[in-house]
C-alpha positions in Angstrom: -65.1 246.8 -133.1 -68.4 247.5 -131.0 -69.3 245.8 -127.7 -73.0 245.2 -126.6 -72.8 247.4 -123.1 -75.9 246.7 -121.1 -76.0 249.3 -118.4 -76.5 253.2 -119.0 -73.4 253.8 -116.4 -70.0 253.3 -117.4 -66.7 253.7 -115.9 -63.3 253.0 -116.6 -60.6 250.2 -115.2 -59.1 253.7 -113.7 -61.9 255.1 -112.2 -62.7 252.1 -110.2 -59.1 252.2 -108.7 -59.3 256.1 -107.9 -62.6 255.5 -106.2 -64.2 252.2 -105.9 -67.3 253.5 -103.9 -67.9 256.3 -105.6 -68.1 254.4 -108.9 -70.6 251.6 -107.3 -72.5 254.9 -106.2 -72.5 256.0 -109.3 -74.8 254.1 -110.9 -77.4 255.1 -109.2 -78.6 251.0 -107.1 -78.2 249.7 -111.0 -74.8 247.8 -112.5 -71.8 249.9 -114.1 -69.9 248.6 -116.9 -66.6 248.5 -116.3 -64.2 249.5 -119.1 -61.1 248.6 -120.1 -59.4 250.7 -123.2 -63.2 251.1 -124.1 -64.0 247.6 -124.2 -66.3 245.9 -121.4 -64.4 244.0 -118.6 -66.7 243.4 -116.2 -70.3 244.8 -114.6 -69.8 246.3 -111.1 -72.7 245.5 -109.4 -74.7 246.3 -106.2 -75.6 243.9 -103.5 -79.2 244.5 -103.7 -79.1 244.0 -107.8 -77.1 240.9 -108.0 -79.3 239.3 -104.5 -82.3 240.0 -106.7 -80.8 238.7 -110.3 -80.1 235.4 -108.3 -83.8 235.4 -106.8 -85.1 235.9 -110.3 -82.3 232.8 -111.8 -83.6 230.8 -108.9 -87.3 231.4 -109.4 -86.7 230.1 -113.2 -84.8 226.9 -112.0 -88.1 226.2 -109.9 -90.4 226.9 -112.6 -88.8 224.6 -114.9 -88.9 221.6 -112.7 -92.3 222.8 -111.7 -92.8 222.6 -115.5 -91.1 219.2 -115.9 -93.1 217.5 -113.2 -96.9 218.8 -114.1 -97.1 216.1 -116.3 -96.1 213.4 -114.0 -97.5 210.3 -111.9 -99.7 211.9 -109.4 -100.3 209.6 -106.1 -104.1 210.5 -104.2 -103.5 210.6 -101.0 -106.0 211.1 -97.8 -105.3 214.4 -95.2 -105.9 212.0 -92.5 -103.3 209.6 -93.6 -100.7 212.5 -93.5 
């Protein structure tokens, strides 16, 4: 059976045991698969990558209530009365 694997690193279940750090440094700043009897477990991923995925996930949720409310009841208001 084949498995969708969407990083260029890999390691296995092993690997990561033998030498966590050194696995996270091997890929590089991007995720590692992790692999378990050559089957995808789990991504190991940095700190900076997964900050920035939720960023990006956070940045869609806003958009789409930005989206969702363009069309909506405006109110005028005056700077002064503010």
């Amino acid at each position: 059976m084949t498995h969708a694997i969407f990083t260029e690193m890999t390691a296995s279940v092993t690997d990561l045991k033998r030498n966590p750090m050194g696995t996270v440094a091997a890929g590089e700043g991007a995720a590692v698969a992790i692999l378990n009897r050559n089957e995808p477990a789990f991504y190991c991923v940095p700190a900076e990558e997964y900050q920035a995925m939720v960023e990006l996930l956070e940045d869609i949720e806003l958009n789409a209530i930005a989206n969702a409310r363009a069309g909506g009841p405006f109110i005028e208001v005056s700077l002064d009365d503010l």
